[in-house]
C-alpha positions in Angstrom: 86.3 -56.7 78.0 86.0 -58.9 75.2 82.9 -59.9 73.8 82.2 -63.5 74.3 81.7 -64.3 70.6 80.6 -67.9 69.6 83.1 -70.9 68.2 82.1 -70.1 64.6 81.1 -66.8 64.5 82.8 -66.0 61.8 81.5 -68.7 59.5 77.6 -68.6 60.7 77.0 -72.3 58.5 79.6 -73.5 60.4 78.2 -72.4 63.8 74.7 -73.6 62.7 75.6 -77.1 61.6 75.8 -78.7 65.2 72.8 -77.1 66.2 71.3 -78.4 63.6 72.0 -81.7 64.6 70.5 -83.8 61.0 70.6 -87.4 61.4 70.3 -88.4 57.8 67.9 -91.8 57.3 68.8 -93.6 54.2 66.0 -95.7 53.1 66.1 -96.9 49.8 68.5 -97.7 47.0 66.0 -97.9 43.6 66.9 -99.3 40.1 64.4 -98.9 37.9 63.1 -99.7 34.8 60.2 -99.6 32.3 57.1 -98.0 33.8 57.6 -97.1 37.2 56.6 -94.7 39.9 57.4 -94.5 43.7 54.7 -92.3 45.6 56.1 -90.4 49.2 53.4 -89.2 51.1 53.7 -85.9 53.4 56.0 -86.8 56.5 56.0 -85.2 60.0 57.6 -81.6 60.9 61.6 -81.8 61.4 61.6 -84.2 58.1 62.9 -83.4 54.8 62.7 -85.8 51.2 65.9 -86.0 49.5 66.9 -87.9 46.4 70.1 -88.4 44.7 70.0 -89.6 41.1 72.9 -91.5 40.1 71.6 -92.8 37.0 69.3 -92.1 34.0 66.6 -89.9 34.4 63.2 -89.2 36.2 59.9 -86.6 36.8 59.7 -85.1 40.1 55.7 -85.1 40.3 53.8 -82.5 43.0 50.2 -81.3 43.2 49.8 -78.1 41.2 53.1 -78.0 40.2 55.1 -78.3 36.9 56.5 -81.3 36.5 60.4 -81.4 36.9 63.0 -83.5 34.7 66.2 -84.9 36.7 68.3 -86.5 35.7 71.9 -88.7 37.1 73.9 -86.1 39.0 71.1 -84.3 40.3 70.1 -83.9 43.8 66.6 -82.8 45.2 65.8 -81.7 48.8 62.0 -81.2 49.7 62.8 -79.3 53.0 59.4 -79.7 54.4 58.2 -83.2 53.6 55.9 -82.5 50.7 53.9 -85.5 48.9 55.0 -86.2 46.0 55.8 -88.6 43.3 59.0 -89.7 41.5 58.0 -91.4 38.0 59.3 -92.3 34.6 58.9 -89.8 32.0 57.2 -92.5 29.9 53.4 -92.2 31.7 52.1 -90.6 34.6 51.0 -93.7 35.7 52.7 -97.3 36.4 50.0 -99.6 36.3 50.9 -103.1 37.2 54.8 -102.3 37.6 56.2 -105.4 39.6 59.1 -104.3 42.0 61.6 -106.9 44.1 62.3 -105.2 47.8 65.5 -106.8 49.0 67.9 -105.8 51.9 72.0 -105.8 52.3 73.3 -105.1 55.6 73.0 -101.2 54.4 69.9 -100.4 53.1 66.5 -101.9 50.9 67.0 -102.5 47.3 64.2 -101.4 45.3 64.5 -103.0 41.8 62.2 -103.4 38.9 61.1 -107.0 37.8 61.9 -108.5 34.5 62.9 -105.4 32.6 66.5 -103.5 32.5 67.0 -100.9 35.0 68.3 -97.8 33.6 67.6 -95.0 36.3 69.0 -94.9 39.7 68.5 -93.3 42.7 69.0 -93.2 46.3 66.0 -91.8 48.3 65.8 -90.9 52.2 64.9 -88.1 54.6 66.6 -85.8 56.9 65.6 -85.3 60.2 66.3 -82.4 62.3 66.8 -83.7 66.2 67.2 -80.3 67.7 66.7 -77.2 65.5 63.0 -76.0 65.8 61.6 -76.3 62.8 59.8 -73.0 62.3 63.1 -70.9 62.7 65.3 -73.1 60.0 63.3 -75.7 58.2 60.3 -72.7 57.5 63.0 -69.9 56.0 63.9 -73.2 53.4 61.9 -72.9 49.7 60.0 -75.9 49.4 62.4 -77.0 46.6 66.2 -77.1 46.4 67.4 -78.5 43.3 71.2 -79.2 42.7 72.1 -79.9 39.5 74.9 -82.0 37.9 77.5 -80.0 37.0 76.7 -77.1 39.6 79.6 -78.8 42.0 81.5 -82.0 41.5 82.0 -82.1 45.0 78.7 -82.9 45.8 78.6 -85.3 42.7 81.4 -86.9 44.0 79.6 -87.4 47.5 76.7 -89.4 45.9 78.5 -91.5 44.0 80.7 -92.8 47.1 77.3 -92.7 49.3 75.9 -94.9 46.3 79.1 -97.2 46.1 78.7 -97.7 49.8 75.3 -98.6 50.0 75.6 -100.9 47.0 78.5 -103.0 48.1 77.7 -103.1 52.2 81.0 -103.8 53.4 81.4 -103.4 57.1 80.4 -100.1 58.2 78.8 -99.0 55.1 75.3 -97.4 56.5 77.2 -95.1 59.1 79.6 -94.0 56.3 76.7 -93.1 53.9 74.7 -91.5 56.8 77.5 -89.5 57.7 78.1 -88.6 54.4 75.0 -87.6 53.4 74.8 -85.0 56.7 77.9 -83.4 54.9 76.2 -83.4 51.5 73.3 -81.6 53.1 75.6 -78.6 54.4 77.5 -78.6 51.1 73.6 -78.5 49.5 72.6 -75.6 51.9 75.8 -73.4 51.3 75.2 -73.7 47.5 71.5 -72.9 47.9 72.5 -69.6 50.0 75.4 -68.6 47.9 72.8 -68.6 44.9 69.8 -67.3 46.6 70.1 -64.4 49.4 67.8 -66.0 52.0 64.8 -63.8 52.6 63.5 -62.7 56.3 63.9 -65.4 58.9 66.6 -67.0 60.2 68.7 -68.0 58.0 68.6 -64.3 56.8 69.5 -63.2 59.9 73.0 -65.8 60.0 73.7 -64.6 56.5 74.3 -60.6 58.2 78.0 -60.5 60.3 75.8 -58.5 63.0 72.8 -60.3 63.2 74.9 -64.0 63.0 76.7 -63.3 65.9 73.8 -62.4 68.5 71.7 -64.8 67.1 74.6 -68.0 67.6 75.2 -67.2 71.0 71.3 -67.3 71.7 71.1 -70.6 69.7 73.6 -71.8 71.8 72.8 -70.6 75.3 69.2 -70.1 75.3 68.7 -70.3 78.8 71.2 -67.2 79.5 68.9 -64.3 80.7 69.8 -62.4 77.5 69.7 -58.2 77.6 70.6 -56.1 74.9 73.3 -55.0 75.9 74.9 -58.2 76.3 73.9 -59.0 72.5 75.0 -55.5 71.3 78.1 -56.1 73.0 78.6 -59.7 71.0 77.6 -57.7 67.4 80.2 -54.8 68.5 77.4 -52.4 68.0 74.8 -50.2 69.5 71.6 -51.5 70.6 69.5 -49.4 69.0 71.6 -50.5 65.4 71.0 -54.4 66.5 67.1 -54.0 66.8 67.4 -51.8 63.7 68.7 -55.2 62.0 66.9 -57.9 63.3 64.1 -55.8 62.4 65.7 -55.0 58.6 66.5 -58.3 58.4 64.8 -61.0 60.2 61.2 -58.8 60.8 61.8 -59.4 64.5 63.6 -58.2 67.5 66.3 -59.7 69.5 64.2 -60.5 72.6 61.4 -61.6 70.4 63.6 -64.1 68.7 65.0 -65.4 71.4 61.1 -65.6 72.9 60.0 -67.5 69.8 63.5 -69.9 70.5 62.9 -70.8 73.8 59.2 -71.7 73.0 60.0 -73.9 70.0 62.8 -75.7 72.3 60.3 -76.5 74.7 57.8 -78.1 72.4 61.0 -80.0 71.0 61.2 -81.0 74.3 57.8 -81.5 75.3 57.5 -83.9 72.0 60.3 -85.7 72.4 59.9 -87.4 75.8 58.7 -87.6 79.7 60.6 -84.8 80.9 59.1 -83.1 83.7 57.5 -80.2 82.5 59.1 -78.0 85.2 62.3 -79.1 83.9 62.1 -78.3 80.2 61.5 -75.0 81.7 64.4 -74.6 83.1 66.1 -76.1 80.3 64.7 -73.3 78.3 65.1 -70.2 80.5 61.8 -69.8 82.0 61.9 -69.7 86.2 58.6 -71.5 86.5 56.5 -74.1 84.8 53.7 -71.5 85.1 55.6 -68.8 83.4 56.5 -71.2 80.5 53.1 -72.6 80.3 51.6 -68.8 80.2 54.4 -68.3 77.2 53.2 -71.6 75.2 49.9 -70.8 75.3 50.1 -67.5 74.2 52.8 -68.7 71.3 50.6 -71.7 70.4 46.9 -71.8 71.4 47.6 -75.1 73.8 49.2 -75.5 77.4 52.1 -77.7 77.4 50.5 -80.4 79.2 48.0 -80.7 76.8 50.0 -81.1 73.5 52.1 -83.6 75.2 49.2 -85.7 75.7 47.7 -85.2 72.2 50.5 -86.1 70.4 51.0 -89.0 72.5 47.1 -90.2 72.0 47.7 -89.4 67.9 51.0 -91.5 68.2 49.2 -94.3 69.7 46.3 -94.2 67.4 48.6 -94.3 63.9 50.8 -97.5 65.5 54.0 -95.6 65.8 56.0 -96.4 68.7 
């Protein structure tokens, strides 16, 4: 019988990227000048910062950090939302800098008042609808740099997503959005081709046996999984799979798939009204009892209970 391998199994990126499911939001286009800063406080979980310079030059600026020169060609990706501060090398602070906020049918225009604008950059975030962020977003350094030069591929990406934005002929924000989802695979392969992930995940995609077991469970979670059925998809043993999730990922096969369902269901459970009973189902559990018993175990809450907190927290800050 033939295993029943996953579409992309032979390319784990490739197998990943619709689970990831990153809906790029591209906020601003900036031209600076002068003395200038723009401050980005800490966002949510399932958000990352990115910036593209396509002019000039800036300092990347983070608490207890060094600072960090870019400059046009370079792209930055703060996979988990860090606060930080993107400045002009001249001071570390911009006192009294006037900027003009504008909008085109694509984006807002952030420009500097009265002086001549000599860096540019587009800024935005990344947010991941579906993949729980603990699994991919937490195997991510908290810095990925690309710098110009490393691939003109890429390059070339920013400068259309730029051109796009800047002109805002019909259709320009979807082309840029869509874009910018490519650029942040092409970011990610680079990242892993030049740094072997460590445990986690991603580590665990990067190994032929553990990619395939761990694709199929990403993509049917709700299958009621046994180890043989997984050895069966790696073409190996059992007691040779463990022996790599273990190696590789510091886990076990039913233990990741555990920790997958769970972080589904508080997708789920965060996202909207679904029945509780239903999101169990959803995520292979038989009962709402049995899921509940899992979640609070997992996270120190019932799932009844975050639900409600986050909707009371979501009232309270105004977000709707």
């Amino acid at each position: 019988m033939t295993p029943d391998v996953p579409e992309g199994a032979r390319d784990p990126l490739s197998g990943l990227a619709p689970l990831l499911r990153v809906r790029p939001e591209l906020e601003d286009l900036c031209r600076f000048g002068g003395n200038w800063q723009s401050v980005h406080d800490k966002v949510r979980p399932s958000r990352a910062y990115f910036h593209i310079v396509t002019q000039g030059q800036c300092l990347l600026e983070r608490s207890h950090r060094a600072l960090l020169a870019l400059q046009a060609g370079d792209v930055l990706l703060l996979p988990h939302g860090d606060r930080h501060v993107v400045r002009t090398a001249r001071a570390a602070h911009a006192e009294g800098m006037s900027i003009t906020v504008t909008h085109n049918d694509a984006i807002r225009m952030k420009t500097s008042a009265g002086v001549a604008i000599d860096t540019e950059l587009i800024c935005g975030s990344l947010y991941f609808q579906a993949a729980p962020d603990n699994l991919v977003i937490a195997t991510l350094p908290d810095m990925i740099v690309l710098r110009a030069g490393k691939d003109t591929a890429i390059e070339r990406f920013g400068t259309i997503i730029r051109d796009e934005l800047a002109r805002a002929r019909l259709g320009a924000a979807a082309i840029a959005a869509d874009l910018a989802s490519a650029m942040f695979m092409m970011i990610l392969r680079s990242h892993l081709e030049d740094q072997p992930p460590p445990l986690g995940l991603l580590a665990l995609l990067a190994q032929r046996s553990t990619a395939l077991p761990v694709l199929a469970m990403l993509r049917d979670p709700t299958r009621d999984w046994s180890l043989d059925a997984l050895a069966d998809i790696a073409a190996t043993s059992r007691a040779t799979l463990v022996r790599g999730f273990r190696k590789v990922g510091g886990t076990s096969p039913l233990a990741f798939l555990t920790e997958l369902r769970l972080n589904l269901a508080r997708q789920l459970l965060l996202a909207g009204r679904e029945p509780i009973g239903t999101i169990a189902d959803h995520v292979g559990y038989q009962s709402e009892v049995a899921l509940s018993r899992a979640f609070l175990r997992r996270f120190g809450v019932r799932p009844g209970r975050l639900r409600d907190t986050a909707a009371t927290d979501k009232a309270g800050s105004g977000l709707t």
